[in-house]
TORKOL-4160 file (C-alpha; in steps of 0.2 Angstrom, whole numbers, padded with zeros to 4 digits, m for minus):
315
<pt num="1" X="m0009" Y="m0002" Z="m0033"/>
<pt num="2" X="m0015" Y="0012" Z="m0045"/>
<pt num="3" X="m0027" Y="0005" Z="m0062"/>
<pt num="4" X="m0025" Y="0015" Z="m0077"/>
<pt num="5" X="m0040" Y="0024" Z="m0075"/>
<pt num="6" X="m0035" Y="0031" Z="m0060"/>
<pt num="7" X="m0037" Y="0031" Z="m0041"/>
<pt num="8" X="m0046" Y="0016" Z="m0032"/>
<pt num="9" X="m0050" Y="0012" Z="m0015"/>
<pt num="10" X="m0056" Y="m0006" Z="m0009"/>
<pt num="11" X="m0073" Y="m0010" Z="m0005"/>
<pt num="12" X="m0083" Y="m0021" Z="0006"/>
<pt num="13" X="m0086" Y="m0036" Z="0000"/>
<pt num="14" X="m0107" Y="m0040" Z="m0002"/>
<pt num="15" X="m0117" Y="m0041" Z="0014"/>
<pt num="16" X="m0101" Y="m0034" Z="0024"/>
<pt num="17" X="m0105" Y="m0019" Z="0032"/>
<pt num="18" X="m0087" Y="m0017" Z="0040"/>
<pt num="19" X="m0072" Y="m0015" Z="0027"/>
<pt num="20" X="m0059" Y="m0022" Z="0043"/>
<pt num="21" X="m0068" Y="m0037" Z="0043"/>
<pt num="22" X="m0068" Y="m0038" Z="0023"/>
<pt num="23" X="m0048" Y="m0034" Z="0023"/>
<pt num="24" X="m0047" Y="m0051" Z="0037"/>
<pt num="25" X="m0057" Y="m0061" Z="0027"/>
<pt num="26" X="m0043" Y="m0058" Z="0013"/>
<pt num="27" X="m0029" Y="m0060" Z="0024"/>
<pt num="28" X="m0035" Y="m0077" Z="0030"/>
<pt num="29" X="m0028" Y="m0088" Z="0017"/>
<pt num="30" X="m0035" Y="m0106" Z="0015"/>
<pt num="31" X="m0015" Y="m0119" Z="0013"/>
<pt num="32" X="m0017" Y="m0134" Z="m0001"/>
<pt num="33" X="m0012" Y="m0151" Z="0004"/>
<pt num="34" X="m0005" Y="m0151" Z="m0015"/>
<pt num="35" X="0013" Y="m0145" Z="m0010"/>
<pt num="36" X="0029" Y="m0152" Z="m0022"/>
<pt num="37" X="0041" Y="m0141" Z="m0019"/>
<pt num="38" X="0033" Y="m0124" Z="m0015"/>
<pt num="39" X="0018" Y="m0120" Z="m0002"/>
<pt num="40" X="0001" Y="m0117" Z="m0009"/>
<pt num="41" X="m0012" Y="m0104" Z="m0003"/>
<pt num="42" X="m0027" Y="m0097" Z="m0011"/>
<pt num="43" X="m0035" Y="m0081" Z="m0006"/>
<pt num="44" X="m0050" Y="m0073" Z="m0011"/>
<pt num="45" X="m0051" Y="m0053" Z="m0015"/>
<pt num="46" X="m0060" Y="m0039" Z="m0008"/>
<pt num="47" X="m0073" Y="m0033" Z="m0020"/>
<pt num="48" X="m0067" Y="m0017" Z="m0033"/>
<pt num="49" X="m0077" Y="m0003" Z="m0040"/>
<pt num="50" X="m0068" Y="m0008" Z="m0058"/>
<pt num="51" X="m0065" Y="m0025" Z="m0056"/>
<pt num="52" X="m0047" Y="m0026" Z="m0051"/>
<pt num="53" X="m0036" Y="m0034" Z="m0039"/>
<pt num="54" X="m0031" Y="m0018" Z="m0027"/>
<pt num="55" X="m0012" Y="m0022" Z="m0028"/>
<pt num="56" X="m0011" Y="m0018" Z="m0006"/>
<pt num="57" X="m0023" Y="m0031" Z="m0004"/>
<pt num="58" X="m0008" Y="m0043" Z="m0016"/>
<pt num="59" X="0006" Y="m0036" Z="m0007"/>
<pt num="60" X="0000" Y="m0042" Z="0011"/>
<pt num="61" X="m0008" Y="m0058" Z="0004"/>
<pt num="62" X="0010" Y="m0060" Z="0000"/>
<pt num="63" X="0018" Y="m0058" Z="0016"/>
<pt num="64" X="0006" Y="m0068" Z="0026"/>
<pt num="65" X="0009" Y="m0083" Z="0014"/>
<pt num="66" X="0028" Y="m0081" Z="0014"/>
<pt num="67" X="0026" Y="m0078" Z="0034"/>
<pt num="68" X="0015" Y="m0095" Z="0037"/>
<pt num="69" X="0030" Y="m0104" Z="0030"/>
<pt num="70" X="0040" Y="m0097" Z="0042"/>
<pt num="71" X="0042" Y="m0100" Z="0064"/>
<pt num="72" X="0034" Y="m0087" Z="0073"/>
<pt num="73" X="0050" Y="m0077" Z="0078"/>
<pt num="74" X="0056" Y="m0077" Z="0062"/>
<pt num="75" X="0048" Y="m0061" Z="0054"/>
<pt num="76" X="0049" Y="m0052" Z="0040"/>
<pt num="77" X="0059" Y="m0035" Z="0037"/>
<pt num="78" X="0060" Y="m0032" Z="0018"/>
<pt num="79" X="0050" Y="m0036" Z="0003"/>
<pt num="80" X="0053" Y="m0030" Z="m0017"/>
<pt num="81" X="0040" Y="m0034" Z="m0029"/>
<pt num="82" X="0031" Y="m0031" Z="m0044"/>
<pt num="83" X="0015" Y="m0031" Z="m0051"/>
<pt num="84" X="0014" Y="m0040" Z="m0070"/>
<pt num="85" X="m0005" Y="m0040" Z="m0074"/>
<pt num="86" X="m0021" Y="m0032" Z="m0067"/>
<pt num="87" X="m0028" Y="m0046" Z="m0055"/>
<pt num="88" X="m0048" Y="m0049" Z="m0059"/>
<pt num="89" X="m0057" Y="m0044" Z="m0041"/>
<pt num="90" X="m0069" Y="m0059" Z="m0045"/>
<pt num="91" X="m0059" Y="m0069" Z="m0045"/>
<pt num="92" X="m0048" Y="m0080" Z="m0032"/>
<pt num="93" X="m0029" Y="m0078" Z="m0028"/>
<pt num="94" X="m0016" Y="m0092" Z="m0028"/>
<pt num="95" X="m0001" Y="m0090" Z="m0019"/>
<pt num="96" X="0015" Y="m0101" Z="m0022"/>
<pt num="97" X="0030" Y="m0100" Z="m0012"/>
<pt num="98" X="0046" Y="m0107" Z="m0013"/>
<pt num="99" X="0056" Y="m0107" Z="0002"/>
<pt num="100" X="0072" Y="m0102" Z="m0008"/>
<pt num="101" X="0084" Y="m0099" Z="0010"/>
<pt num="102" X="0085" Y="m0103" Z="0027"/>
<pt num="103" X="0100" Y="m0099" Z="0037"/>
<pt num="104" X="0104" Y="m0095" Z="0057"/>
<pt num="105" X="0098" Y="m0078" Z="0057"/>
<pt num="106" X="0088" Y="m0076" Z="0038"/>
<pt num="107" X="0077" Y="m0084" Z="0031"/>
<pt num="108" X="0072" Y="m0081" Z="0010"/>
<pt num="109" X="0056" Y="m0084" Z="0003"/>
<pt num="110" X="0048" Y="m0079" Z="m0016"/>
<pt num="111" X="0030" Y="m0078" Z="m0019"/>
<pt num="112" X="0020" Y="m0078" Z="m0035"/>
<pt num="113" X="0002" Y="m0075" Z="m0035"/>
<pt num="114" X="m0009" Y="m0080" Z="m0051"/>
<pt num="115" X="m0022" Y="m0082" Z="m0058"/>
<pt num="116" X="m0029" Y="m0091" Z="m0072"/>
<pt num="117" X="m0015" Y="m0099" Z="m0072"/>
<pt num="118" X="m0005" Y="m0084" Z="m0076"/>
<pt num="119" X="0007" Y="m0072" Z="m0063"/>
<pt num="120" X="m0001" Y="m0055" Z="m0057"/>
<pt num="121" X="0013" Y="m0052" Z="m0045"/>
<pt num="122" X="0028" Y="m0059" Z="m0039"/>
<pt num="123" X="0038" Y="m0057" Z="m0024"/>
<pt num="124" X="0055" Y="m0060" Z="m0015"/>
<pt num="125" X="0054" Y="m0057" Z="0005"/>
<pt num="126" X="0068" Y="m0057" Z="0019"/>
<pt num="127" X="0066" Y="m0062" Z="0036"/>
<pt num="128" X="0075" Y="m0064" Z="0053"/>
<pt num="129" X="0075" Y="m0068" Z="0070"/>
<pt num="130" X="0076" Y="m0050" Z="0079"/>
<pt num="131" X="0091" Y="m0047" Z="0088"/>
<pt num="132" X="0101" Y="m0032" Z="0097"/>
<pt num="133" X="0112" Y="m0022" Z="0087"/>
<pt num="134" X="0117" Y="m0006" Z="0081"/>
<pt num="135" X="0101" Y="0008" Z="0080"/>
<pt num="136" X="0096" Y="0024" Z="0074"/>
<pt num="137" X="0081" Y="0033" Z="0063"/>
<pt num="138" X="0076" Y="0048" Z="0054"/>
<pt num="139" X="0066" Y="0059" Z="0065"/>
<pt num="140" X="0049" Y="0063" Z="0061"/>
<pt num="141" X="0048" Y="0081" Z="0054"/>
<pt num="142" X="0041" Y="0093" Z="0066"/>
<pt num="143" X="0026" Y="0103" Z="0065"/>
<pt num="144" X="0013" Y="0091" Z="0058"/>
<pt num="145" X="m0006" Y="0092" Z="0063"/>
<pt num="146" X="m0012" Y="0079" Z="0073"/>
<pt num="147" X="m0022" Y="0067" Z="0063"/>
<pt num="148" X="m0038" Y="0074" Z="0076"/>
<pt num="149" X="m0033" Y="0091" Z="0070"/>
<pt num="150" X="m0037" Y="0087" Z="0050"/>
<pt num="151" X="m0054" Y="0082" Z="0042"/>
<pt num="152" X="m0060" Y="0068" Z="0038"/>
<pt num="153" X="m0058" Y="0061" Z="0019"/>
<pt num="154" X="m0075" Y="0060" Z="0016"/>
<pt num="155" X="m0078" Y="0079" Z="0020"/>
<pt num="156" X="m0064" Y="0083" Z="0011"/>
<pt num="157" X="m0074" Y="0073" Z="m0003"/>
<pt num="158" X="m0091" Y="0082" Z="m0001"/>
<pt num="159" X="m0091" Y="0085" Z="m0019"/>
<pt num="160" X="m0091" Y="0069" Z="m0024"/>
<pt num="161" X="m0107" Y="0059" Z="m0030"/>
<pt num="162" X="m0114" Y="0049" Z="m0015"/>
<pt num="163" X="m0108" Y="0033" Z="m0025"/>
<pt num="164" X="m0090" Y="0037" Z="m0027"/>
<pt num="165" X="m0091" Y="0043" Z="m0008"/>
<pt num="166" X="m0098" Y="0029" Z="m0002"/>
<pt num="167" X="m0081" Y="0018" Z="m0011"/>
<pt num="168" X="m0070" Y="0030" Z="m0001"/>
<pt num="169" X="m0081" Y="0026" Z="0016"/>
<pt num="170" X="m0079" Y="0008" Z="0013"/>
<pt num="171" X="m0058" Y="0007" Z="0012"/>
<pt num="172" X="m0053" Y="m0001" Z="0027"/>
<pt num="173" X="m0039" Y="0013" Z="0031"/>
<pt num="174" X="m0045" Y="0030" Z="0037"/>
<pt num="175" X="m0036" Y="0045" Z="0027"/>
<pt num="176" X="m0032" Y="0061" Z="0035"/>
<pt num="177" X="m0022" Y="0072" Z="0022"/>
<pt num="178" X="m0010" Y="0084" Z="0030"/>
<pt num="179" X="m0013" Y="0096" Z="0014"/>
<pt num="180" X="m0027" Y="0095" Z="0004"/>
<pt num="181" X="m0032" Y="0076" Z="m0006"/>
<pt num="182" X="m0029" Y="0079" Z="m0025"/>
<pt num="183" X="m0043" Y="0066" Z="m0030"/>
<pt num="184" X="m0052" Y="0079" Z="m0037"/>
<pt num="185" X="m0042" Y="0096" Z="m0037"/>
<pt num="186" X="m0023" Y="0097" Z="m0040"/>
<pt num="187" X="m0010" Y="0101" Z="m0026"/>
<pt num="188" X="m0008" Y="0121" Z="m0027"/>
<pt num="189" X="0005" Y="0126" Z="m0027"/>
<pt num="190" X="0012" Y="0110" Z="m0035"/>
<pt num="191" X="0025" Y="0099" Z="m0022"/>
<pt num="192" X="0035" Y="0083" Z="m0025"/>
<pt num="193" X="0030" Y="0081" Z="m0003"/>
<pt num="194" X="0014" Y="0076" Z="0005"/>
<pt num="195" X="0009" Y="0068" Z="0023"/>
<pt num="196" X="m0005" Y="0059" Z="0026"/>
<pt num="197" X="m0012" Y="0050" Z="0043"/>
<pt num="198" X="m0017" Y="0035" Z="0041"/>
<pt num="199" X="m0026" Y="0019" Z="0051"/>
<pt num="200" X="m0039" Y="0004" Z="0051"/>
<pt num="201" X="m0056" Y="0011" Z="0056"/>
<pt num="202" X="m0057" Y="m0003" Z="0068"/>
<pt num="203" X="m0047" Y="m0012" Z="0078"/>
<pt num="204" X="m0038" Y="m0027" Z="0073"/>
<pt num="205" X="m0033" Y="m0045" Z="0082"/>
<pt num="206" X="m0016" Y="m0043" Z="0090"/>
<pt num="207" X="m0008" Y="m0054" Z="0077"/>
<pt num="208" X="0009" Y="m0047" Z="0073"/>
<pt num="209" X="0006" Y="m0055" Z="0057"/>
<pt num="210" X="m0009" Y="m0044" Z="0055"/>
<pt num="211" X="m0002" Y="m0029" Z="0058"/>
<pt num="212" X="0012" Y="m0033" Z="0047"/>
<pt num="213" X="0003" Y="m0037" Z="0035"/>
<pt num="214" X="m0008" Y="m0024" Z="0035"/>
<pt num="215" X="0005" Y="m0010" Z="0035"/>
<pt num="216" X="0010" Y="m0017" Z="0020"/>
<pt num="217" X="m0009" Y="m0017" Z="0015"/>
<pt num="218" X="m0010" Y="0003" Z="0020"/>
<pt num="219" X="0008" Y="0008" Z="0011"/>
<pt num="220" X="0001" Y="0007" Z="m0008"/>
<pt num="221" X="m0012" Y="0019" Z="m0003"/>
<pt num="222" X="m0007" Y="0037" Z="m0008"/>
<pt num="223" X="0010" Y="0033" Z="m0013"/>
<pt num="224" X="0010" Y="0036" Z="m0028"/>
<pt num="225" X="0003" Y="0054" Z="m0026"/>
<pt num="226" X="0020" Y="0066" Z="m0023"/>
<pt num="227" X="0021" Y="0061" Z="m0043"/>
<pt num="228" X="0005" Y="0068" Z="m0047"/>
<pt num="229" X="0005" Y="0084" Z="m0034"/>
<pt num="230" X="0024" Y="0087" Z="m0043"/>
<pt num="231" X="0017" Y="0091" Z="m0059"/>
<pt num="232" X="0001" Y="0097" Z="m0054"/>
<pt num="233" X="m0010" Y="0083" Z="m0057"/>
<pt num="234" X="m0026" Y="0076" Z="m0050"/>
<pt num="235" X="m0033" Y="0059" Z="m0050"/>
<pt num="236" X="m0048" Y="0068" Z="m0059"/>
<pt num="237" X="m0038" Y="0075" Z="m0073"/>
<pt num="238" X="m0046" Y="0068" Z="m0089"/>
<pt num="239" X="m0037" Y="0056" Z="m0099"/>
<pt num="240" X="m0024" Y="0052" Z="m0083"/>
<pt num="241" X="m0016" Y="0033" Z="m0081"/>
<pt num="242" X="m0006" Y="0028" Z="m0069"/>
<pt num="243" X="m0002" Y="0010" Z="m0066"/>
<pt num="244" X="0011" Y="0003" Z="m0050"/>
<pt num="245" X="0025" Y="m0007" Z="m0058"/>
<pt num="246" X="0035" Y="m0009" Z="m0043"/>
<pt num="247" X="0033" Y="m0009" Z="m0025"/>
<pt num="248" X="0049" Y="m0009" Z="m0011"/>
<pt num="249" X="0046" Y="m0010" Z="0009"/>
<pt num="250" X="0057" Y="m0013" Z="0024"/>
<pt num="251" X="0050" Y="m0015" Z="0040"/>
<pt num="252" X="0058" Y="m0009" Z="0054"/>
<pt num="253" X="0049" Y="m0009" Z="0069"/>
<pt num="254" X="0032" Y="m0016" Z="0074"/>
<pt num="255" X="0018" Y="m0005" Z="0074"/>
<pt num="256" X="m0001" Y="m0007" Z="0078"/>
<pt num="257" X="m0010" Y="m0002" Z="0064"/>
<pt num="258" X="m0025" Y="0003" Z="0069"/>
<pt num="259" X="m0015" Y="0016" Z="0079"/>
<pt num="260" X="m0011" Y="0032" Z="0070"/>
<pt num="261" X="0001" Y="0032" Z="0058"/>
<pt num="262" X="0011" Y="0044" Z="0048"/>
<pt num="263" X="0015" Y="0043" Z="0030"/>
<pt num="264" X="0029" Y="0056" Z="0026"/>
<pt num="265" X="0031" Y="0055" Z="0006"/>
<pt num="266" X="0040" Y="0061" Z="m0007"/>
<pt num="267" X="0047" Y="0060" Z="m0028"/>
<pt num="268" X="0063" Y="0063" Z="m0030"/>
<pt num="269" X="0059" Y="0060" Z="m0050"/>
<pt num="270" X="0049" Y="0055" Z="m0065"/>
<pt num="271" X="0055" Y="0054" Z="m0082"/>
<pt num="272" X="0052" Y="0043" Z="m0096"/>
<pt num="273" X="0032" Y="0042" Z="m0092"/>
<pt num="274" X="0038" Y="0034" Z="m0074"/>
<pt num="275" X="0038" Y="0042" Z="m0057"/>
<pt num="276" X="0047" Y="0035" Z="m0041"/>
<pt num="277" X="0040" Y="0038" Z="m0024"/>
<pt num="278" X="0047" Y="0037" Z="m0006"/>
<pt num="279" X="0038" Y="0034" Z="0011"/>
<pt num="280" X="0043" Y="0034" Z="0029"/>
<pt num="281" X="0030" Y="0028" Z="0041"/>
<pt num="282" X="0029" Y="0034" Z="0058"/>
<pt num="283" X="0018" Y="0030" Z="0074"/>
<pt num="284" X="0014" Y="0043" Z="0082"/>
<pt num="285" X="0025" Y="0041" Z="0097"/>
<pt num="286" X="0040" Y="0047" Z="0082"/>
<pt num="287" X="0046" Y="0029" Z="0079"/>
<pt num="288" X="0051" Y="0025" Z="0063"/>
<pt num="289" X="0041" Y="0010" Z="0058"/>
<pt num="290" X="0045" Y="0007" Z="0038"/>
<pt num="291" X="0051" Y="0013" Z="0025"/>
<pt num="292" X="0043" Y="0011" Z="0004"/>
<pt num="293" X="0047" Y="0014" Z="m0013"/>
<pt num="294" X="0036" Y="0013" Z="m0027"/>
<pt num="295" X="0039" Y="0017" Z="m0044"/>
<pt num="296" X="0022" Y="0019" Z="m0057"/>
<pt num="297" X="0019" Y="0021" Z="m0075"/>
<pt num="298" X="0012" Y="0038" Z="m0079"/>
<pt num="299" X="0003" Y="0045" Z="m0095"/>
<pt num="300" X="m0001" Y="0063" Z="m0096"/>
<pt num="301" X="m0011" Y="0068" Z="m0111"/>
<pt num="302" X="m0004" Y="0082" Z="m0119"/>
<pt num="303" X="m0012" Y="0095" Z="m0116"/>
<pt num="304" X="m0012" Y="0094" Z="m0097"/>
<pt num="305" X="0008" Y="0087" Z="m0095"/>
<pt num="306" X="0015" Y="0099" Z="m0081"/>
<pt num="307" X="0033" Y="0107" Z="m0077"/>
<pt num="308" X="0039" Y="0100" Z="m0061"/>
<pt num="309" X="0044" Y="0108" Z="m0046"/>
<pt num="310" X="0059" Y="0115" Z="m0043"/>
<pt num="311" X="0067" Y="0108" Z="m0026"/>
<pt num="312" X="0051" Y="0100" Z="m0019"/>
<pt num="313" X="0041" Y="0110" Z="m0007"/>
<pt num="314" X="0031" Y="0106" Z="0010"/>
<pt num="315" X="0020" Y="0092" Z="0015"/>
């Protein structure tokens, strides 16, 4: 999830030197013997550069609260959910879930997190036991670089101050822009398409849930870029605030996720100061693993608000 003030990556918490291990400590939710009709977790957050609640780290809290309510071959392959209030990073996470369905094949949950007493974000997953039936995908566009082919984020980001480097070092997902990032400089020429690669720095438990929860971890980063690239926009640009509202994934076929993946995105619109953005995730062997849609807030001070694109352009 976006702040207002702009783009924000996770950080280690104090005396963790490896962000992975930060991002497990988060997923590893602590259950409360003080269950009436819903099931009580509380999770703790990762610590943020402005003090709030990076919304990937909620969305997979989420699903591994809604997931520990359910048998192990029952797993999850949609969520929709939206984010009410900045979460306070300093603050623990309590996660309610009501176990709204369970039927041969699907099972229903909805999760709230809170804090202070109050909903930050709130949730309403599907799940089901896998079984054989019709398939197909879309393919995953040819000609992209392989992620060993692209820099590194941080030396795209040489220009940064070591400080803000040193926030982008400690995400737990590696970042490998197919174009050039826009943290700092606009997309040029402007495009409603990006591609990025993307992957833990190390490598995780073999946990299904893990990786499921950490995909859903990795799709709010970046996301919500093809609205900013369309109109010509960096995360730098002065006065800029975008905010998440919204977040949609469908996961439809298991993936390691300290593997390579590739995010394939684009905005087909934004009016009314909101942009909507699409993602396909693919592993590197061209399976598609998910699919996301996000839709944020935007507010473009006036003298930098942008034409769009005309027909989108290349990732």
């Amino acid at each position: 999830m976006a702040d207002e003030s702009g783009a924000r990556v996770p950080e280690t918490l104090p005396g963790e030197a490896d962000p992975v291990a930060a991002m497990l400590r988060v997923l590893d939710l602590s259950s409360s013997e003080a269950r009436t009709t819903e099931d009580i977790f509380t999770g703790a957050s990762q610590v943020m550069p402005q003090g709030r609640v990076f919304g990937g780290q909620v969305l997979a809290q989420a699903t591994v609260a809604a997931i520990r309510t359910l048998p192990p071959e029952r797993v999850p392959h949609s969520m929709h959910g939206y984010f009410l209030r900045p979460g306070d990073s300093s603050r623990n996470i309590t996660f309610s879930v009501d176990r709204i369905h369970d039927g041969r094949s699907f099972s229903t949950r909805r999760t709230q997190a809170f804090q202070n007493g109050m909903p930050i974000f709130s949730m309403i997953a599907s799940f089901e036991d896998e079984d054989p039936g019709i398939e197909h995908a879309e393919p995953m566009p040819a000609g992209i670089p392989q992620p060993e082919e692209l820099p590194g984020l941080e030396q795209q980001l040489s220009g940064l101050h070591p400080t803000s480097r040193r926030i982008f070092a400690a995400s737990p997902i590696e970042l490998r822009h197919v174009t050039s990032p826009i943290y700092l400089e606009p997309s040029s020429p402007a495009s409603s398409r990006q591609a990025v690669w993307a992957r833990t720095r190390s490598p995780l438990p073999d946990d299904p849930t893990i990786h499921r929860a950490a995909l859903a971890f990795l799709s709010d980063l970046t996301i919500q870029e093809p609205v900013l690239r369309a109109h010509g926009l960096a995360w730098a640009t002065p006065g800029l605030k975008v905010a998440s509202l919204d977040h949609a994934m469908w996961w439809h076929r298991f993936a390691r996720v300290d593997d390579w993946l590739l995010y394939v995105q684009e905005s087909p619109s934004a009016r009314g100061g909101r942009g909507l953005s699409t993602g396909r995730i693919y592993d590197r062997a061209g399976s598609l693993v998910a699919s996301v849609a996000q839709e944020i807030m935007v507010r473009v001070p006036a003298d930098e608000d942008r034409a769009p694109v005309s027909g989108g352009g290349s990732s």
